[in-house]
Structures are given as structure tokens and as C-alpha cells.
C-alpha positions in Angstrom: 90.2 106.8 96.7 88.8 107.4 93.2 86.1 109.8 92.8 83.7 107.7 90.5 80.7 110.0 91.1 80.1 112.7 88.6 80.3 115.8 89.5 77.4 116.2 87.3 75.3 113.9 89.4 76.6 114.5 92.7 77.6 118.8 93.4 81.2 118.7 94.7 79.9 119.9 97.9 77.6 117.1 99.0 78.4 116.0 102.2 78.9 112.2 100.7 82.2 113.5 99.3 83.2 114.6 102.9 85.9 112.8 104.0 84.3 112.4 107.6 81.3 110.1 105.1 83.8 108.7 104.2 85.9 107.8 106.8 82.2 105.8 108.4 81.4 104.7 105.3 84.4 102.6 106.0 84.0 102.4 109.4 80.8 100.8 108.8 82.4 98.4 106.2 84.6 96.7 108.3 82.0 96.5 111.3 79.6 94.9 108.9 82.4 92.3 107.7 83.4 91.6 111.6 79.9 90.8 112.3 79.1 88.4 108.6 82.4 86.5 109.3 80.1 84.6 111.7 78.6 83.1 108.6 81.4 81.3 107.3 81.0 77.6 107.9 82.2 74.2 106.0 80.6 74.3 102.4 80.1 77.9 102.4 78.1 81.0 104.7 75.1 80.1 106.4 72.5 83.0 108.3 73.4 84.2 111.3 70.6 84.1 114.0 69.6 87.3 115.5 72.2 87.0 118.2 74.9 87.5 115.0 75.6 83.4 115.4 75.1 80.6 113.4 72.5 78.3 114.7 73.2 75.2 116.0 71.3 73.5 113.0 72.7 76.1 110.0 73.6 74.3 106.7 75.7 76.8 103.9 73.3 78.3 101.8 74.0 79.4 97.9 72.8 82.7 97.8 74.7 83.8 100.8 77.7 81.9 99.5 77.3 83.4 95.9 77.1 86.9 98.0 80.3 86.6 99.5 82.2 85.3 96.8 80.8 88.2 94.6 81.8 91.0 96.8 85.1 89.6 98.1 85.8 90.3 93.9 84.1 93.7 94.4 87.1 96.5 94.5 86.0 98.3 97.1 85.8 95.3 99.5 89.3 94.6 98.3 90.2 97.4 100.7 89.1 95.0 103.3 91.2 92.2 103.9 88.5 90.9 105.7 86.1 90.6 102.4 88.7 88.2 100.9 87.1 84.3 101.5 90.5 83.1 102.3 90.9 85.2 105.0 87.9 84.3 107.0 88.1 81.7 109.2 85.5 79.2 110.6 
């Protein structure tokens, strides 16, 4: 991984350039993925209900559909195949 953070910003000893952050910053990533690929649905992602499912009446929604198509294009979702729209199924 890169190091975009400055050592002027950010000491080299902070624990957010620990690899154990990093290795559940990750971690987290993916479970966070898992749980939004709920979302996908014909036309788009709709919100998940507080059960992580899509309710029975859910249409796609824009914003949620704009989200996802921004961060599957984000490089550091790239690292999750997951984050790529194409990969997530309905």
C-alpha cells in the first residue's frame, strides 16, 4: 500500500500507520461491502432496512446509486472485488 499521508501531517509512529489499523481498516471494508451488497436491486441500490434487507416495497434510489458507482471507481475499493458494480449480484 502507498503511504499518501505526510509524514508531516501524520508522525511516522501513529498508530494509523500500524499495520494491525490497517489490516481492520480492511477488515472493516469488506464487512461493510458484504453487508451494502444487499442494496443492489434492478435499476440500481435501494436502503437496506434495519435488518440489513431491502424492504419488500424498496425502489433504487439515485443518491445510493450515484454512491456506489463513485466508490466502485475509488482506488482503494478497487482492492475490493466486491466494490466493483459488476460483481454484485441481485
Amino acid at each position: 500500500m502507498n503511504d499518501l499521508l505526510s509524514p508531516m501531517l501524520l508522525p511516522e509512529t501513529s498508530w494509523v500507520r500500524r499495520a494491525a489499523h490497517r489490516h481492520w481498516l480492511a477488515a472493516q471494508g469488506r464487512r461493510l461491502l458484504r453487508f451494502a451488497q444487499a442494496s443492489r436491486m434492478e435499476g440500481g441500490f435501494g436502503a437496506l432496512g434495519r435488518d440489513g434487507k431491502l424492504p419488500a416495497n424498496a425502489e433504487a434510489d439515485g443518491i445510493l446509486t450515484a454512491r456506489w458507482c463513485i466508490l466502485s471507481q475509488w482506488p482503494p475499493c478497487k482492492a475490493f472485488p466486491a466494490a466493483c458494480p459488476s460483481s454484485i449480484t441481485a
